[in-house]
C-alpha positions as CSV (number, residue, x, y, z in Angstrom):
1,X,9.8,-31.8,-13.2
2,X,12.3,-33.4,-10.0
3,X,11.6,-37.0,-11.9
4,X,11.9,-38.7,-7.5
5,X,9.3,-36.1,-6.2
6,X,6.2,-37.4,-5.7
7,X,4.5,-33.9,-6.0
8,X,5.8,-33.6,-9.5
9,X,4.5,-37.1,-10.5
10,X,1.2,-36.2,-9.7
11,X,0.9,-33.0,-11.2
12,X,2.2,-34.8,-14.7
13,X,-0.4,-37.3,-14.2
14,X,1.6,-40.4,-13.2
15,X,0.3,-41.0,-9.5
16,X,-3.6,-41.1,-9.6
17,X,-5.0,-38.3,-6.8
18,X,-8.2,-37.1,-5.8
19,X,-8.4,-33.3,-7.5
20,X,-10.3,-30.8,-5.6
21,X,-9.6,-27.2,-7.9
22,X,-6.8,-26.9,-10.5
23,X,-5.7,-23.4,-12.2
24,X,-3.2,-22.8,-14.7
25,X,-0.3,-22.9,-11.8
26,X,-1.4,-24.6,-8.8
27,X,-3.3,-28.0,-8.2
28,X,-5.5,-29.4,-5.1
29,X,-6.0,-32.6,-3.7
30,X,-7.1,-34.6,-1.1
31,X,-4.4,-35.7,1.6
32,X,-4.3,-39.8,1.2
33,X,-3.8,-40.0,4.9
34,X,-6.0,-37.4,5.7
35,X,-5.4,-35.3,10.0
36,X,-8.9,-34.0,9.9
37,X,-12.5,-34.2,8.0
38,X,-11.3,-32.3,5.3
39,X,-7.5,-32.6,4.4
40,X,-6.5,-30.8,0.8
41,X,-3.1,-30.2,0.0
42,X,-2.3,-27.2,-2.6
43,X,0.7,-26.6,-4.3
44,X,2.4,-24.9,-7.2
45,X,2.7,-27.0,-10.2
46,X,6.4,-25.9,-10.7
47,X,8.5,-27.4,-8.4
48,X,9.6,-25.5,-5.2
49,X,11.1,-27.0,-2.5
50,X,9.8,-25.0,0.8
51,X,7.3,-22.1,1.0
52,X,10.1,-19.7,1.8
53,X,12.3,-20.8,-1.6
54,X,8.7,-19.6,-3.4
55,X,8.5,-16.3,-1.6
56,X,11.7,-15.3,-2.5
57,X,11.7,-17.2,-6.0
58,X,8.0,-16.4,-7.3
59,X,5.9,-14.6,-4.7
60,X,3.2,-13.7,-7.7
61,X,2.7,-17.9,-7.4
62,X,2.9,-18.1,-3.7
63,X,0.0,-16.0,-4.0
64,X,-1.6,-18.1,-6.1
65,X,-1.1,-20.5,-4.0
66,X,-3.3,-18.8,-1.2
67,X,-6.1,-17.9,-3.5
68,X,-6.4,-21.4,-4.2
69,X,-5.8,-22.8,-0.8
70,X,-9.1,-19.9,-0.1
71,X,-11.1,-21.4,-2.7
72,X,-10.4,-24.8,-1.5
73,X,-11.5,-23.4,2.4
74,X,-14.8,-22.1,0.3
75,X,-15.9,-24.5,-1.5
76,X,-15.1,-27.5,1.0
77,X,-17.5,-25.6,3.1
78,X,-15.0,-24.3,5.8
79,X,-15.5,-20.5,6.3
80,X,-18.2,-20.6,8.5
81,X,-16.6,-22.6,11.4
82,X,-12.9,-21.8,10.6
83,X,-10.1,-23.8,9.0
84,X,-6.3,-24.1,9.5
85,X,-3.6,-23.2,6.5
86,X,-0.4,-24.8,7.2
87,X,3.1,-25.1,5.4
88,X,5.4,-27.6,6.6
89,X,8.8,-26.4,6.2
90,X,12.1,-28.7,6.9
91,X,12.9,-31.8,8.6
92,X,11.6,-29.7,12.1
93,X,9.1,-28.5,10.9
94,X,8.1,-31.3,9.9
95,X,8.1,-31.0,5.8
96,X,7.9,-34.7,4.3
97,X,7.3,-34.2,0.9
98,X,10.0,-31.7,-0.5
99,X,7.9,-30.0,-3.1
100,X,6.0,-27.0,-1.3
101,X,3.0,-27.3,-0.2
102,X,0.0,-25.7,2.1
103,X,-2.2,-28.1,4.2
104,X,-6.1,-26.7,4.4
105,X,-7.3,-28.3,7.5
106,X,-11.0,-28.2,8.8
107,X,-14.2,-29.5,9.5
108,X,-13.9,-30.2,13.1
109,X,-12.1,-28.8,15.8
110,X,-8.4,-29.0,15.2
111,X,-7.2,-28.5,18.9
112,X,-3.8,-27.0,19.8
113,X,-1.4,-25.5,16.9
114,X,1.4,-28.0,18.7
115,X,1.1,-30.8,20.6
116,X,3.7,-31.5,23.2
């Protein structure tokens, strides 16, 4: 566990979150300041520090890390009208929280993938 990252904190059970579907490997929960109706984040429980350091490091667990972002999408009821699955990635990209992680985005339209 990175003892500073609040990803970590939360998957060792000091810092309280909302959990939506936990496996062995990854957890999901609720975004705290949520960009849309339904805002779940999903990441590994081992600490990674982008999505492409997991690719290259684990890419069994970056899968897992789909399935559960899908099962999220599925049981939050957003297959029907569509949902967004996005990973922050670096300072441009806009990456906040240094401990990969995969935003599931839906329940209302979600407009443009980048707003200029």
């Amino acid at each position: 566990m990175e003892t500073d990252c609040l990803f970590c904190r939360i998957v060792a059970g000091e810092i309280p979150a909302t959990i939506v579907r936990e496996t062995e490997r990854t957890l999901a929960f609720r975004d705290i300041y949520p960009k849309a109706p339904t805002h779940v984040l999903v990441i590994p429980k081992e600490h990674y520090g982008d999505v492409a350091v997991l690719a290259e490091s684990d890419p069994g667990l970056a899968g897992e890390v789909l399935a559960t972002a899908g099962a999220v999408a599925e049981a939050e009821g957003l297959l029907g009208d569509g949902f967004r699955l996005m990973f922050n990635t670096g300072v441009n990209g806009g990456q906040e929280v240094f401990h990969v992680h995969a935003h599931v985005l839906g329940g209302a339209p979600l407009g443009p993938m980048i707003a200029r």
